[in-house]
N, C-alpha and C positions, 0 to 999 in steps of 0.2 A: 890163338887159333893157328890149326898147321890144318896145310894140304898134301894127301901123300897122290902121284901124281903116279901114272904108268904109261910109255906110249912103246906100239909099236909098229912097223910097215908093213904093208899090206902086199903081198907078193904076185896076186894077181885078179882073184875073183873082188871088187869091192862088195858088190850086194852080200855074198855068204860070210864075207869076211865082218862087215859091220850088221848081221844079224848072230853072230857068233858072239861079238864084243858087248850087243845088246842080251845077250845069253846070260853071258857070265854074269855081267852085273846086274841082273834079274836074281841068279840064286845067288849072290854072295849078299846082297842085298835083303833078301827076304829070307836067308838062315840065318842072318847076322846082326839082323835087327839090333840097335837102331841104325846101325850104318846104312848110308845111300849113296851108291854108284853111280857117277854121271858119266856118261860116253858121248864122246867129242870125236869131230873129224876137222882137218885140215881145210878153212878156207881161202885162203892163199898160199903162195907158195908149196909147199910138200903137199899131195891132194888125198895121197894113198896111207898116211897115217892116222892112226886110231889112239884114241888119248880116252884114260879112266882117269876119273878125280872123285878122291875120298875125302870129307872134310872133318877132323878130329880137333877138339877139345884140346888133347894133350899128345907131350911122345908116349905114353904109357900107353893110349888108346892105340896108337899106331900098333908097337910092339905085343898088342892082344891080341891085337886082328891078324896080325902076320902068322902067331903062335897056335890059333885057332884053326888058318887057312894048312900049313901045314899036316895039321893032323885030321883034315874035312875029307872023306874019301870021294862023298860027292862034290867036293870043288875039283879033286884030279878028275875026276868022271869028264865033266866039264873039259879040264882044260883040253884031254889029248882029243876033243874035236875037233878044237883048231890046227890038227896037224896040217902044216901044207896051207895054210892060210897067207903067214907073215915069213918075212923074210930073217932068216936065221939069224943070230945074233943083234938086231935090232931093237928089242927092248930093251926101255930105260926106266928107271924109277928117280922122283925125283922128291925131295919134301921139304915144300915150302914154308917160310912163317912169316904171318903180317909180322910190318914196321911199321 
């Protein structure tokens, strides 16, 4: 089992910024079935960070979903909403695997 992991900082509105982050993972979620996007926020320490968690089977799964997202014009649609949300250069992708 992997987790692909994304977070990133909230630059200053929280409300718009974690209804943006509940956005995306609404349509990447429900064009991309079976995927399910979970959106997380920071409860201690860092308060202004937003974290997606995808959970995949395999890395093959991963690298469909990335190959898919890519070529989705409504996932860009999506994305450039957030302009001006997060703080530049602060997203991270990370992928985990149980031990």
């Amino acid at each position: 089992m992997y987790k692909f992991v994304r977070s990133g900082k909230i630059k200053g509105n929280v409300p718009e910024a974690v209804r943006w982050a509940k956005e995306i993972a609404d349509y990447v979620s429900g064009k991309h079935s079976p995927v399910k996007v979970h959106v997380y926020t920071g409860m201690f320490g860092d308060l202004n960070t937003i974290f997606w968690e995808i959970e995949h089977k395999d890395l093959a799964s991963i690298e469909a979903l990335s190959a898919k997202l890519v070529s989705d014009q409504g996932y860009w649609a999506v994305v450039e909403k957030a302009a001006g949300l997060f703080i530049d250069g602060t997203f991270r992708d990370s992928v985990l695997g149980s031990v």
